[in-house]
Structures are given as structure tokens and as C-alpha cells.
C-alpha positions as CSV (number, residue, x, y, z in Angstrom):
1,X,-5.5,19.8,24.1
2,X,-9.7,20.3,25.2
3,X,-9.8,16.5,23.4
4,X,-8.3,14.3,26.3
5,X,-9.2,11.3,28.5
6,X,-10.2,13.3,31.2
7,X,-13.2,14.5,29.4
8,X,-14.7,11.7,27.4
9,X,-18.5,10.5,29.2
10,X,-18.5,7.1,28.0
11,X,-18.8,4.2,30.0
12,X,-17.6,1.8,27.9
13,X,-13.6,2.0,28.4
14,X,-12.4,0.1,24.5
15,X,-10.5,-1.8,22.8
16,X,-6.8,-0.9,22.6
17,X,-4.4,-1.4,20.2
18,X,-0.6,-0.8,19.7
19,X,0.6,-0.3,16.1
20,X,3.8,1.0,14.3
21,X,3.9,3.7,12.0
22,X,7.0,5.1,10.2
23,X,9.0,3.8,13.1
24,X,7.2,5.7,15.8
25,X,4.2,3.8,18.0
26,X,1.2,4.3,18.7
27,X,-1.7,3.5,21.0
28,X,-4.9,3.7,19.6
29,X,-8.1,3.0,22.2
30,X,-11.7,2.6,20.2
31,X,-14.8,4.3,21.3
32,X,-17.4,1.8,19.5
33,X,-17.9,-1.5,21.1
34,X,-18.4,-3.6,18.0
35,X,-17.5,-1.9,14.7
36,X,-19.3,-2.9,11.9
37,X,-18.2,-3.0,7.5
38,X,-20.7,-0.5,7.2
39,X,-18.9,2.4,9.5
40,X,-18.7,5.9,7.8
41,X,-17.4,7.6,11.3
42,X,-15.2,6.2,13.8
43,X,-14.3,8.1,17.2
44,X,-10.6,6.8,19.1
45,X,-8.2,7.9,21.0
46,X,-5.0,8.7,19.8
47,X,-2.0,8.7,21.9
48,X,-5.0,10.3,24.4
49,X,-6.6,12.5,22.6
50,X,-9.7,12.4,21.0
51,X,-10.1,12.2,16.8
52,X,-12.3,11.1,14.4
53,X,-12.1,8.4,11.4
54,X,-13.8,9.6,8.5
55,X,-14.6,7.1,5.8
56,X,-14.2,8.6,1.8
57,X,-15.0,6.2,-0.6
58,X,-12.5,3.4,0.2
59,X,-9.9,5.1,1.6
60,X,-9.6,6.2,6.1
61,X,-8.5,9.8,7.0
62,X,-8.8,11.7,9.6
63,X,-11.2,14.3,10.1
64,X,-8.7,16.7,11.3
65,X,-6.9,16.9,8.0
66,X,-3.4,17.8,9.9
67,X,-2.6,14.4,10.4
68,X,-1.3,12.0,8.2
69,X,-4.0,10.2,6.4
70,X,-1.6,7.0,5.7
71,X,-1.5,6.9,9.6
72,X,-6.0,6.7,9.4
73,X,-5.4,3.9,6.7
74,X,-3.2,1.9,8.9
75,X,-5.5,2.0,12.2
76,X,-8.5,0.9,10.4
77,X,-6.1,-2.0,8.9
78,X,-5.3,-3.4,12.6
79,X,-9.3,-2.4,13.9
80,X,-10.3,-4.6,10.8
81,X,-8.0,-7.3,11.6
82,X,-9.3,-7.1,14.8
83,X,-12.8,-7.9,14.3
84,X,-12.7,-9.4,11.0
85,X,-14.3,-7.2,9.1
């Protein structure tokens, strides 16, 4: 657990969002002030720790490929929402 709030040198605190998942919540903080359409690479934090959105062809996952990738799909869902992308 290296990946946790504690660490992260950014002064720019982001966005957070609450979303449900297969009956379990989560909270999702982005790391990007304004995300744009054109975003291969997102950072957030997850619950408090630290991953990574990876962008493959049309589809979100995670770059850690241990977590669901349904779960990437559905965070850049609410992000887009968000900021009308």
C-alpha cells in the first residue's frame, strides 16, 4: 500500500466522485484538473490509493490488470458525465 494519499505531491486536491458498482461504493478523487476527449492516461485515487486509467481503443481498464476492468469503464462513465465529454 506505497500508493496512498500521504504520498501524492500535487497541489491540486480533485474532483471527487461517489459511484456504485456491483453493490459496493466507491470514491473516486481525479488527479487532472480538466480532462479532455483526447485522454489516453488518467491517474485517481481509488478508495485512497493511487491507479492508473489506461485508454485501449474504446474501451477504460486499469493499468494494474488485477482489478476489474468493468469497474475502469464505469468511472470514466461518471468523469465523462462530469465534464461533458
Amino acid at each position: 500500500m506505497e500508493d496512498t494519499i500521504g504520498q501524492l505531491n500535487t497541489a491540486y486536491k480533485g474532483q471527487i466522485f461517489r459511484i456504485t458498482y456491483q453493490e459496493r461504493d466507491f470514491q473516486i478523487q481525479l488527479l487532472k484538473k480538466c480532462p479532455t476527449k483526447e485522454e489516453t492516461a488518467l491517474d485517481i485515487l481509488l478508495d485512497g490509493l493511487l491507479q492508473t486509467l489506461v485508454k485501449n481503443k474504446e474501451r477504460w481498464s486499469f493499468q494494474q490488470h488485477e482489478l476489474d476492468q468493468d469497474l475502469a469503464n464505469h468511472i470514466w462513465r461518471a468523469i465523462s458525465l462530469r465534464y461533458r465529454l
